[in-house]
PyMOL CGO cylinders between C-alpha atoms (Angstrom):
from pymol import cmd
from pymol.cgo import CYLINDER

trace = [
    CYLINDER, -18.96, -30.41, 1.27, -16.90, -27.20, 1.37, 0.3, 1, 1, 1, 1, 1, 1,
    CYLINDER, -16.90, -27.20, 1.37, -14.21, -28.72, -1.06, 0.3, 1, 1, 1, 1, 1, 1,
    CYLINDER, -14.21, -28.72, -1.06, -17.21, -29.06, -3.24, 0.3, 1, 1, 1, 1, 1, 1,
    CYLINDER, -17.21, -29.06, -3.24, -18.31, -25.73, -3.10, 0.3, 1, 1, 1, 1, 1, 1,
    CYLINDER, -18.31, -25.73, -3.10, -15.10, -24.18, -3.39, 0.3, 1, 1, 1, 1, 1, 1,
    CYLINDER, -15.10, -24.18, -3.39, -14.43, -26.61, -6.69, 0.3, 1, 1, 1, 1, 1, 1,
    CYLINDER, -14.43, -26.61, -6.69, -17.88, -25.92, -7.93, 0.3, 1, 1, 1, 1, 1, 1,
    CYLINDER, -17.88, -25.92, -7.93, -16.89, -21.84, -7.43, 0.3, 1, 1, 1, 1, 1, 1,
    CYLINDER, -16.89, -21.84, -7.43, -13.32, -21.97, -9.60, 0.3, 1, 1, 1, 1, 1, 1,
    CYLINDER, -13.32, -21.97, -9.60, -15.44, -23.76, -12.28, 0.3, 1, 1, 1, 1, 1, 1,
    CYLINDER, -15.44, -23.76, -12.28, -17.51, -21.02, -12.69, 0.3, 1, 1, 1, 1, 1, 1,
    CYLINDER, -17.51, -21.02, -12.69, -14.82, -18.94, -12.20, 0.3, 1, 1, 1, 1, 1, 1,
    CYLINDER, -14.82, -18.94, -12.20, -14.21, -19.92, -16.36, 0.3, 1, 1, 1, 1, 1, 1,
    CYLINDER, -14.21, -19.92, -16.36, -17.14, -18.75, -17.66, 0.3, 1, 1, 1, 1, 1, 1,
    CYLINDER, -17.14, -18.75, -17.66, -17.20, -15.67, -20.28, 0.3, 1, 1, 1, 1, 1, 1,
    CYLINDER, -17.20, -15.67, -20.28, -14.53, -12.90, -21.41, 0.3, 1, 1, 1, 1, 1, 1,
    CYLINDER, -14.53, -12.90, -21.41, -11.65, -12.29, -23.58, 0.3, 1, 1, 1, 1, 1, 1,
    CYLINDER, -11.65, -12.29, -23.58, -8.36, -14.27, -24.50, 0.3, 1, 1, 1, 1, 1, 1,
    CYLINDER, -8.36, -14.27, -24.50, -5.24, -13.34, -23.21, 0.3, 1, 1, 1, 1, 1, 1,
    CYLINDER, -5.24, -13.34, -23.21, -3.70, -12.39, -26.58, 0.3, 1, 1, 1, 1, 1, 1,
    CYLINDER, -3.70, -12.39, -26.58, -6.49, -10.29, -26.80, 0.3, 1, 1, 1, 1, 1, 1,
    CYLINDER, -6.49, -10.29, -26.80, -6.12, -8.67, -23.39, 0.3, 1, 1, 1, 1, 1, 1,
    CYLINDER, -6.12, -8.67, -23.39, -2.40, -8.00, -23.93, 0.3, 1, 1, 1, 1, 1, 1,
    CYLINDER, -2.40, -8.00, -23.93, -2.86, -6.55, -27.13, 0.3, 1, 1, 1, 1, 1, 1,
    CYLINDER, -2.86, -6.55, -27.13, -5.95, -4.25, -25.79, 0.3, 1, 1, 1, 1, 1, 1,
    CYLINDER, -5.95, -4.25, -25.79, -7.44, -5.69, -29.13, 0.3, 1, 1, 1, 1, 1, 1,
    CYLINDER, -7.44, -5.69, -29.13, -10.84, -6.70, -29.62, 0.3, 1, 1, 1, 1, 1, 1,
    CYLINDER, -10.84, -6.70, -29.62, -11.04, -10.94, -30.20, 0.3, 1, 1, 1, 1, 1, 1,
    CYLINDER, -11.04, -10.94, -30.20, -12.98, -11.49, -33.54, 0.3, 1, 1, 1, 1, 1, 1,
    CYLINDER, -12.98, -11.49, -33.54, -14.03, -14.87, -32.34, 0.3, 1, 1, 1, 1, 1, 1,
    CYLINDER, -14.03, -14.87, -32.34, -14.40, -14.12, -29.16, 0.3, 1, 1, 1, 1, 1, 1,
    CYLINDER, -14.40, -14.12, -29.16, -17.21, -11.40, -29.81, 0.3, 1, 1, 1, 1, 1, 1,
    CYLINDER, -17.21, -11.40, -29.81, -18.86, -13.15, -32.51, 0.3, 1, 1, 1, 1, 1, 1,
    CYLINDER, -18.86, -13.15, -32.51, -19.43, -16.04, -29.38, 0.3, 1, 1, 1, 1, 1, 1,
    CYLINDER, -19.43, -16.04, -29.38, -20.84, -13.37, -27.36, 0.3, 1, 1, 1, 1, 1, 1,
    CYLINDER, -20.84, -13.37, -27.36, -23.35, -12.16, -29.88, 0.3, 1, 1, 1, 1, 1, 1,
    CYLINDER, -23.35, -12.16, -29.88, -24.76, -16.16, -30.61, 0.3, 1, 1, 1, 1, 1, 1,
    CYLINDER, -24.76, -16.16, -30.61, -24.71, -16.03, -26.74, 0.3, 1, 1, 1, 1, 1, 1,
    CYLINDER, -24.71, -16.03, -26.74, -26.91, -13.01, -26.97, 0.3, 1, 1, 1, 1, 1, 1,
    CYLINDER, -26.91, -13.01, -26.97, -28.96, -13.99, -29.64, 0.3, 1, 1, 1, 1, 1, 1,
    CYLINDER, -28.96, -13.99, -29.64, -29.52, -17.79, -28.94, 0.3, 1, 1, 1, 1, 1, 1,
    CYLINDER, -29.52, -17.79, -28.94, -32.96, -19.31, -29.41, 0.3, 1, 1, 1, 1, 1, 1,
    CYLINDER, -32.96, -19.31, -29.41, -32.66, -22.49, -27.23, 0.3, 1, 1, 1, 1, 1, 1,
    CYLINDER, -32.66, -22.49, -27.23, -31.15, -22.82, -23.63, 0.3, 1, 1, 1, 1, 1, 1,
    CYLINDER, -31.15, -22.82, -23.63, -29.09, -26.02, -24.63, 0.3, 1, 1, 1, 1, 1, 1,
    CYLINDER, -29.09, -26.02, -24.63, -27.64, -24.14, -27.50, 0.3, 1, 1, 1, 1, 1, 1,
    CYLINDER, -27.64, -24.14, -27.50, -26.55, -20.66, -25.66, 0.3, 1, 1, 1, 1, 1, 1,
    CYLINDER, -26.55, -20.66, -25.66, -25.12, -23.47, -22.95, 0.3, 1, 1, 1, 1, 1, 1,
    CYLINDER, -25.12, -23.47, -22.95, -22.89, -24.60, -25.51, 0.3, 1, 1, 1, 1, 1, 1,
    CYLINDER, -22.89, -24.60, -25.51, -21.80, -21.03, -26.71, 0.3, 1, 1, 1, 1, 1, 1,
    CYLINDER, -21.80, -21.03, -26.71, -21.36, -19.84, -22.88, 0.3, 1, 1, 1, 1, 1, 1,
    CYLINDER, -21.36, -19.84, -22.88, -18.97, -23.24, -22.77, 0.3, 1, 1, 1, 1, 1, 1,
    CYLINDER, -18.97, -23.24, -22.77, -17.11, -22.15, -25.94, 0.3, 1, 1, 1, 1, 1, 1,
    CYLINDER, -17.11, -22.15, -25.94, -16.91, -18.91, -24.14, 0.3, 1, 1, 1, 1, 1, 1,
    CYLINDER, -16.91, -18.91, -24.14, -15.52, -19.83, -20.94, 0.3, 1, 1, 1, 1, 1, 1,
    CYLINDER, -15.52, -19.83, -20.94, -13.02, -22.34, -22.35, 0.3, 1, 1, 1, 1, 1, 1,
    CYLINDER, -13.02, -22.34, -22.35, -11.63, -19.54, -24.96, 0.3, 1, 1, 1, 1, 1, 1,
    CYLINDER, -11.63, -19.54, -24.96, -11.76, -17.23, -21.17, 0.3, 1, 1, 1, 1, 1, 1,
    CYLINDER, -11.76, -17.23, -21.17, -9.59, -20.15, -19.52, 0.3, 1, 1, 1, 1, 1, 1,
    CYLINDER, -9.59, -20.15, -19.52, -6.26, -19.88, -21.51, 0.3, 1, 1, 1, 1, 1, 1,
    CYLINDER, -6.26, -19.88, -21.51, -4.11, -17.10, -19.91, 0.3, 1, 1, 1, 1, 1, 1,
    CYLINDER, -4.11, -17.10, -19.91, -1.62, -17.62, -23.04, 0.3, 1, 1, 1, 1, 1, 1,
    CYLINDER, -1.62, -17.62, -23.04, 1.10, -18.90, -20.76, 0.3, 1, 1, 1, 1, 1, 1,
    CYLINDER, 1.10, -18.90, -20.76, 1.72, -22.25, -19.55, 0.3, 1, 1, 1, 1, 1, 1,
    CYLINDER, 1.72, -22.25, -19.55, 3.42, -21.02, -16.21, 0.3, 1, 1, 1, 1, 1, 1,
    CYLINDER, 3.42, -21.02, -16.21, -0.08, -19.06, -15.38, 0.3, 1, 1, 1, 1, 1, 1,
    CYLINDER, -0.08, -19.06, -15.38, -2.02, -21.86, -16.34, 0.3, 1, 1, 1, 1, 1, 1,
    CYLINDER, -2.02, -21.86, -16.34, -0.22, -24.29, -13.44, 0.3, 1, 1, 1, 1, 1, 1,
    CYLINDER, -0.22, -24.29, -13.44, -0.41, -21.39, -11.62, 0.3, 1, 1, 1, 1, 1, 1,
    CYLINDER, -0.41, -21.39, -11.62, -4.27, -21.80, -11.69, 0.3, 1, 1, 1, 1, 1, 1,
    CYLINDER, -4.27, -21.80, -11.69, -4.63, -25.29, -12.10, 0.3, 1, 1, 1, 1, 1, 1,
    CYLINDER, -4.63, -25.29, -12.10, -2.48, -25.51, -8.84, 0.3, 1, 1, 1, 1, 1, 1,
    CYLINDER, -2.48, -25.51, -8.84, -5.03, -23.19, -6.91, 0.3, 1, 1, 1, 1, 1, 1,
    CYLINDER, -5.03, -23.19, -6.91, -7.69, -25.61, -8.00, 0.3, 1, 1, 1, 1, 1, 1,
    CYLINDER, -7.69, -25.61, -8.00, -5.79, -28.27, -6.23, 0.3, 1, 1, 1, 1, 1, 1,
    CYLINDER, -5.79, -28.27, -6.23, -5.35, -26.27, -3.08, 0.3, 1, 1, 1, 1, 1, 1,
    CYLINDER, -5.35, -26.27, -3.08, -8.90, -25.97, -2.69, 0.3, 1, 1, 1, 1, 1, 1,
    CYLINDER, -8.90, -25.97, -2.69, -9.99, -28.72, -2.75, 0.3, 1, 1, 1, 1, 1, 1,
    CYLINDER, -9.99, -28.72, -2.75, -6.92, -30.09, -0.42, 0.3, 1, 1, 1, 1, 1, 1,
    CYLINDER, -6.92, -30.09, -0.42, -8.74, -27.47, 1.66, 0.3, 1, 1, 1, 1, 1, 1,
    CYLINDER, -8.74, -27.47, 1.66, -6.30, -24.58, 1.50, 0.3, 1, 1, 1, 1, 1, 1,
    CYLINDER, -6.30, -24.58, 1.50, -7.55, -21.16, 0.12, 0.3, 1, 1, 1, 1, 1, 1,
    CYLINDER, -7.55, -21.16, 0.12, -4.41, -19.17, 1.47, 0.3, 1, 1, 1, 1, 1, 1,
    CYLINDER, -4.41, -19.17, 1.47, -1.89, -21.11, -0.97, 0.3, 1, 1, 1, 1, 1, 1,
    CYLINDER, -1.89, -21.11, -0.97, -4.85, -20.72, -3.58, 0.3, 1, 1, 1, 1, 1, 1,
    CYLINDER, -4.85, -20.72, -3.58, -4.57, -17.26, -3.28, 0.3, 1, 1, 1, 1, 1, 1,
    CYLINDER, -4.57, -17.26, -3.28, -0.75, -17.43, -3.33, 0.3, 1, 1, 1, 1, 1, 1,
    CYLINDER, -0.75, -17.43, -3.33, -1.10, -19.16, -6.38, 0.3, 1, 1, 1, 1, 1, 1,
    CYLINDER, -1.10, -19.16, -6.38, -3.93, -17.00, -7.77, 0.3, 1, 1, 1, 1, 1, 1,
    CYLINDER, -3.93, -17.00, -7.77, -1.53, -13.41, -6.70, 0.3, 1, 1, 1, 1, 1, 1,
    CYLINDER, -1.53, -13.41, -6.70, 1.57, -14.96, -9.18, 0.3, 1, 1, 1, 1, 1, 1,
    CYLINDER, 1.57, -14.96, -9.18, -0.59, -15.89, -12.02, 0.3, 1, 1, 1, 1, 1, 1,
    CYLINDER, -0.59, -15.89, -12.02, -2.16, -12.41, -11.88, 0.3, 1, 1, 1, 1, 1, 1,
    CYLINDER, -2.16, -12.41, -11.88, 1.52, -10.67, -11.63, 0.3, 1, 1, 1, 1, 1, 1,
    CYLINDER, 1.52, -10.67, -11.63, 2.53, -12.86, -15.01, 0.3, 1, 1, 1, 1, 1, 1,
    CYLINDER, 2.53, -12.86, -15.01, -1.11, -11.86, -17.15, 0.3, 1, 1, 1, 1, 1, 1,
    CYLINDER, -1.11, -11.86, -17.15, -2.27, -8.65, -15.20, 0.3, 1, 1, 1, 1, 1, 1,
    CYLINDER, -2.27, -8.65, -15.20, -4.62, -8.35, -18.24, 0.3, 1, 1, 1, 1, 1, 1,
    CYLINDER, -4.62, -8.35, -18.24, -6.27, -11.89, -17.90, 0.3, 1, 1, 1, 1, 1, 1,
    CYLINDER, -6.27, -11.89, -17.90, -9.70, -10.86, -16.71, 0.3, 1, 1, 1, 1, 1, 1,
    CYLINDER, -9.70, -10.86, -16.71, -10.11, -15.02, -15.65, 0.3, 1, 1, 1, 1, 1, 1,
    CYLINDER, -10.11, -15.02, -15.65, -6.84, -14.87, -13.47, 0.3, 1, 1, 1, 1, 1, 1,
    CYLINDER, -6.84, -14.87, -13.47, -8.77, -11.97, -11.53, 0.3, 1, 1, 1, 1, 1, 1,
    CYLINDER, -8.77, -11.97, -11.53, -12.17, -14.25, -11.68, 0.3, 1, 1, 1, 1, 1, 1,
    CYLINDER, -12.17, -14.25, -11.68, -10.74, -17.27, -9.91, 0.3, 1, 1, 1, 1, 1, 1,
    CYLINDER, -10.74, -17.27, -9.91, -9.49, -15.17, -7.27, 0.3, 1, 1, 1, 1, 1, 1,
    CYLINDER, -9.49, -15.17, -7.27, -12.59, -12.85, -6.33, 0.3, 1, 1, 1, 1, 1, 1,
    CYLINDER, -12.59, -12.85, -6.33, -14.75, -16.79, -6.06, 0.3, 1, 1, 1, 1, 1, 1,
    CYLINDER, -14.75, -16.79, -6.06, -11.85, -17.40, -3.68, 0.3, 1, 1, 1, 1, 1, 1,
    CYLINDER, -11.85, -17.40, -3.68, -12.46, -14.09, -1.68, 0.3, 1, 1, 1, 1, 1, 1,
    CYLINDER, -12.46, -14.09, -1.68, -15.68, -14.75, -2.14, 0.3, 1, 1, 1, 1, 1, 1,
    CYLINDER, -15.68, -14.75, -2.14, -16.09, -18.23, -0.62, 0.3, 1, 1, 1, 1, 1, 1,
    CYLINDER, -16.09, -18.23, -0.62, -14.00, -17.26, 2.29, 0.3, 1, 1, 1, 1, 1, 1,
    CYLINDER, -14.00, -17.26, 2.29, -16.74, -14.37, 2.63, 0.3, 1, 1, 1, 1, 1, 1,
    CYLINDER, -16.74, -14.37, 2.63, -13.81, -11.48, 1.87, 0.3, 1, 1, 1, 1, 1, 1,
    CYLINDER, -13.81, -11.48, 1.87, -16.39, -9.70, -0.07, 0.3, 1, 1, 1, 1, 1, 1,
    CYLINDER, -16.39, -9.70, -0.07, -14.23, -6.60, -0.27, 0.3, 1, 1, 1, 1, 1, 1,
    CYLINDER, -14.23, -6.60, -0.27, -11.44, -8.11, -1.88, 0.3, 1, 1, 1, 1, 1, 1,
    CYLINDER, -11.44, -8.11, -1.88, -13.82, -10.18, -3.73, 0.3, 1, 1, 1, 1, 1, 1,
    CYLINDER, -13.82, -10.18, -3.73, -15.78, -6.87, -4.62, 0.3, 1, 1, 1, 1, 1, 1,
    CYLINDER, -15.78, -6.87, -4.62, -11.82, -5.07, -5.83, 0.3, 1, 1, 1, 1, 1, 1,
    CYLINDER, -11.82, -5.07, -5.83, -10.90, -8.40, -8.06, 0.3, 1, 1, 1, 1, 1, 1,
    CYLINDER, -10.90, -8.40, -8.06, -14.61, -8.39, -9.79, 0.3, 1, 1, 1, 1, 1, 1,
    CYLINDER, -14.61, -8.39, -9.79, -14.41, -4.70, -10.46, 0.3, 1, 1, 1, 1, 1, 1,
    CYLINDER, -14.41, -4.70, -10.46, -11.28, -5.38, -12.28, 0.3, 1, 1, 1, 1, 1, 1,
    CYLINDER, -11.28, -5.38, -12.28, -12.93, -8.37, -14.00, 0.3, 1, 1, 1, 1, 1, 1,
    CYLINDER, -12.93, -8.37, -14.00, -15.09, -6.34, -15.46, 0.3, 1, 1, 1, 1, 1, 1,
    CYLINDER, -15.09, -6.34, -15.46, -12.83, -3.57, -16.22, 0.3, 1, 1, 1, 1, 1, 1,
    CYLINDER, -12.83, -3.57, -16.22, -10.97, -5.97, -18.26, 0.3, 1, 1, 1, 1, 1, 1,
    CYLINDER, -10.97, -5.97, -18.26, -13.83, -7.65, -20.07, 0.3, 1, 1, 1, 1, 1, 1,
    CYLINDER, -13.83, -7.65, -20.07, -17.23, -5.95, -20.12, 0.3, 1, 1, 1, 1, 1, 1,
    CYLINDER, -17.23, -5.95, -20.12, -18.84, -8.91, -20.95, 0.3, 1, 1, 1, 1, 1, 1,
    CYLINDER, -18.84, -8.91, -20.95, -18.08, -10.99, -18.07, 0.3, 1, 1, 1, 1, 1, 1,
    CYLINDER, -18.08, -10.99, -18.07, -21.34, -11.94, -17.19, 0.3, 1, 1, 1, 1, 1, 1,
    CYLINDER, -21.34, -11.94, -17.19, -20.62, -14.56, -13.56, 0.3, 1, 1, 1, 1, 1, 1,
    CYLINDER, -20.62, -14.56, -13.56, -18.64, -11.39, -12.81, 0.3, 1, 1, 1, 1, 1, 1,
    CYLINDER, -18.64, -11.39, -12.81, -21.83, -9.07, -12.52, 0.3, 1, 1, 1, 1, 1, 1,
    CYLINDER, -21.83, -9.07, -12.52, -23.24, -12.02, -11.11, 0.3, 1, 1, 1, 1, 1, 1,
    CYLINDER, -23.24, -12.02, -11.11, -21.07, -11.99, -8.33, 0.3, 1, 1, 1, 1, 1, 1,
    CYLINDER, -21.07, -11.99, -8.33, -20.37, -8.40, -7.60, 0.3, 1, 1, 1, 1, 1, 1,
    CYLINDER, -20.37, -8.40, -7.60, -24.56, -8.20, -7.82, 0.3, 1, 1, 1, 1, 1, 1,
    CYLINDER, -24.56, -8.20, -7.82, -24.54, -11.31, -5.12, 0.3, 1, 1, 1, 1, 1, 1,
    CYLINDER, -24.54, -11.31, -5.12, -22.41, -9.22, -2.69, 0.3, 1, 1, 1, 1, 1, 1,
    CYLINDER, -22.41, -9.22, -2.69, -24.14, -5.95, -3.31, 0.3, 1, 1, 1, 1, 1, 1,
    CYLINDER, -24.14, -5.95, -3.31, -27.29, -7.78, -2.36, 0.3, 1, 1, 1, 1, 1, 1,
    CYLINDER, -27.29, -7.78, -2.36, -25.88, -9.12, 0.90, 0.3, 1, 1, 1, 1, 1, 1,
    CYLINDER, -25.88, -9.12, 0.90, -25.06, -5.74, 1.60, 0.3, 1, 1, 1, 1, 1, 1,
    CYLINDER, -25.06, -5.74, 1.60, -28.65, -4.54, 0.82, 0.3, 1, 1, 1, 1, 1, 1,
    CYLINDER, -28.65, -4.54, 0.82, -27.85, -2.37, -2.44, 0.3, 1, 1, 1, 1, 1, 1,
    CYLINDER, -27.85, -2.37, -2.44, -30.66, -3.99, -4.21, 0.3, 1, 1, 1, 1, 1, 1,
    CYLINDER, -30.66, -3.99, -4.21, -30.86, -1.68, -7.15, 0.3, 1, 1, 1, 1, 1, 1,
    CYLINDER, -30.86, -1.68, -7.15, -27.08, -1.90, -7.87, 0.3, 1, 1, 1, 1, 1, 1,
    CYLINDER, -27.08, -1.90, -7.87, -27.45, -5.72, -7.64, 0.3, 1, 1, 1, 1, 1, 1,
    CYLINDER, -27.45, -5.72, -7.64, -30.94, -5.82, -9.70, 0.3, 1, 1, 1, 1, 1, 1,
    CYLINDER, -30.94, -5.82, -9.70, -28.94, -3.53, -12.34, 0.3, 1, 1, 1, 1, 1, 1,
    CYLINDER, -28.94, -3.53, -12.34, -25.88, -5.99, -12.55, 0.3, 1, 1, 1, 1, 1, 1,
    CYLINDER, -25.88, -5.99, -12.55, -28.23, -9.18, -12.95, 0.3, 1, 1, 1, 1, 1, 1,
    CYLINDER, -28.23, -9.18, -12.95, -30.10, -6.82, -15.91, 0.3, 1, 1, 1, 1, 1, 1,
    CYLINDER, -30.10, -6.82, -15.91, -26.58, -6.23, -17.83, 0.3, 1, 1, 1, 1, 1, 1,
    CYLINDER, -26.58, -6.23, -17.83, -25.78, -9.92, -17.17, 0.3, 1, 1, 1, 1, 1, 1,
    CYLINDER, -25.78, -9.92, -17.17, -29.19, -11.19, -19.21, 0.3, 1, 1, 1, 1, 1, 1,
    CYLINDER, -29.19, -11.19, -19.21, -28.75, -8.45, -21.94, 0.3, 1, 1, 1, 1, 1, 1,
    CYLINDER, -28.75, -8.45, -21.94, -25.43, -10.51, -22.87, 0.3, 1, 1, 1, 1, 1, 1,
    CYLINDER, -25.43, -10.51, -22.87, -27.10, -14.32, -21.97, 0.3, 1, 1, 1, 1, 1, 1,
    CYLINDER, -27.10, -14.32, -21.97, -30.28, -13.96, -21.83, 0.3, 1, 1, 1, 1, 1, 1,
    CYLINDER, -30.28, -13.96, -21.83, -31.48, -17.56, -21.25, 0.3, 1, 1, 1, 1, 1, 1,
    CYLINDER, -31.48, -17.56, -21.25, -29.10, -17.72, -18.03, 0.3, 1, 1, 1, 1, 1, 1,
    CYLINDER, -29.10, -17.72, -18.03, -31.84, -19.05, -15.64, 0.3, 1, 1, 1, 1, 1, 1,
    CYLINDER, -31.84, -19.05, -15.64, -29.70, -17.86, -12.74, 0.3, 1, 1, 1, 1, 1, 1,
    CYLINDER, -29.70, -17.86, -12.74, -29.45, -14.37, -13.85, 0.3, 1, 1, 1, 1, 1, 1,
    CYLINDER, -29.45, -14.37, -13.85, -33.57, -14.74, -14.75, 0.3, 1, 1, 1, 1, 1, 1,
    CYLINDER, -33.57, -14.74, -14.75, -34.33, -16.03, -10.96, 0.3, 1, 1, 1, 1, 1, 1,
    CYLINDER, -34.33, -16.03, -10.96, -31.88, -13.01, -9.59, 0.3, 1, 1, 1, 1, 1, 1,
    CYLINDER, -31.88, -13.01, -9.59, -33.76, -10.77, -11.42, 0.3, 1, 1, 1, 1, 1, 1,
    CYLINDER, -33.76, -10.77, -11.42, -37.31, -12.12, -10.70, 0.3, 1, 1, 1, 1, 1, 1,
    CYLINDER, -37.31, -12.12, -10.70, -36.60, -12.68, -6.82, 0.3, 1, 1, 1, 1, 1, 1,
    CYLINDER, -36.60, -12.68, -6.82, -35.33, -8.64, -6.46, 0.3, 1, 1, 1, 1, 1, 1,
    CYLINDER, -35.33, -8.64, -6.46, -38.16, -7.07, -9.26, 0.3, 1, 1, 1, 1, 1, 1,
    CYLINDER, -38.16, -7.07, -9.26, -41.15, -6.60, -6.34, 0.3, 1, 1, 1, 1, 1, 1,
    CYLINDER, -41.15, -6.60, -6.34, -38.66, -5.02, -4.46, 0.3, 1, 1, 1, 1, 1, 1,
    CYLINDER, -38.66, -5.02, -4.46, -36.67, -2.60, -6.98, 0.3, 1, 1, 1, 1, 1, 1,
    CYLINDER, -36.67, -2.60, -6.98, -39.95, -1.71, -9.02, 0.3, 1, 1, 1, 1, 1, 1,
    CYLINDER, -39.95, -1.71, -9.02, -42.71, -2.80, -6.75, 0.3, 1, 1, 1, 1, 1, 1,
    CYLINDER, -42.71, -2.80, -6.75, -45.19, -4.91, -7.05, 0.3, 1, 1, 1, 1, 1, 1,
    CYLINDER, -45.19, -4.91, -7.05, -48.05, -5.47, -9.99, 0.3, 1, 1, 1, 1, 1, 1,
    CYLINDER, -48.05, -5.47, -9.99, -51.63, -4.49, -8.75, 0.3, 1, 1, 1, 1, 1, 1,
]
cmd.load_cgo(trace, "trace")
C-alpha cells in the first residue's frame, strides 16, 4: 500500500512547468506557455487532461540523461521501499539541473510522504520560484499549510492553482471544502 502511494506521489510529481532548456536559459518556453494557456482556457475536462499530460511530460525531461536515471532511479527506490536513497538520488539530480523546477517536485512528494513538511515546504517554494505555473506545487504547499491550520494561505494557493487549470476537480474540491471557512458561510 505505501509503495503505492509513494509511486502514485512521484507521478504527480510530473505534472506542469517549464523545460530544462528553458530553465537554464532563464528563457520563456514558447510551447510550453502556449500549453498553459489551452490548459487555462479548456472547455472540456478530458481535453485540459490531455494538455495538463502534454504539460507534465514536456516538465519531465531535465535535458540530461544522467538526471533523468537519476530520477528514474528514485522511482525505483520507492517503491523497493527506500525513500533515503530516493532522496540521495533526488539531491544529485538537483546538483546537475539546479534550475529543473521537476527535479525539486519529486523531492518535496518525497518529504512530503515521509511527513517532512518543512523540507517538503523549502523544495515547493523553490518549485514555484522556478516555474510560476506549477500548479501540484501550490497544491502541495496549500496541503501542508492546511495541516498546519493556515487556511487562507492554503485557500489562496488552491485559487492560483484553478486560475491556471481550472477544470482540476482536486483543486475545485480544495477550494469548496475550505470556502465556509475562509469567507463564511451563505445565509
Amino acid at each position: 500500500m505505501r509503495r503505492a502511494f509513494l509511486g502514485c506521489l512521484m507521478a504527480a510529481a510530473c505534472t506542469a512547468g517549464a523545460t530544462a532548456q528553458a530553465q537554464l536559459r532563464n528563457k520563456p518556453d514558447p510551447t510550453l506557455d502556449s500549453l498553459f494557456e489551452r490548459l487555462a482556457k479548456a472547455q472540456a475536462p478530458a481535453q485540459a487532461q490531455q494538455v495538463a499530460e502534454a504539460i507534465r511530460r514536456r516538465l519531465g525531461r531535465s535535458g540530461s540523461d544522467t538526471a533523468d536515471l537519476l530520477v528514474s532511479r528514485a522511482n525505483g527506490a520507492l517503491m523497493a521501499d527506500d525513500p533515503a536513497l530516493a532522496i540521495e538520488l533526488l539531491d544529485r539530480a538537483i546538483m546537475l539541473r539546479p534550475h529543473w523546477a521537476e527535479g525539486w517536485n519529486s523531492r518535496a512528494l518525497v518529504f512530503f510522504a515521509l511527513e517532512d513538511h518543512t523540507r517538503a515546504m523549502a523544495d515547493l517554494v523553490e518549485v514555484l520560484r522556478l516555474e510560476p505555473r506549477h500548479y501540484p506545487a501550490m497544491m502541495g504547499l496549500g496541503a501542508i499549510m492546511q495541516q498546519r491550520g493556515q487556511i487562507k494561505a492554503a485557500y489562496h494557493l488552491y485559487q492560483r492553482a484553478k486560475i491556471i487549470y481550472p477544470l482540476y476537480d482536486k483543486t475545485n474540491e480544495a477550494i469548496e471544502k475550505l470556502r465556509p471557512q475562509v469567507e463564511g458561510l451563505d445565509l
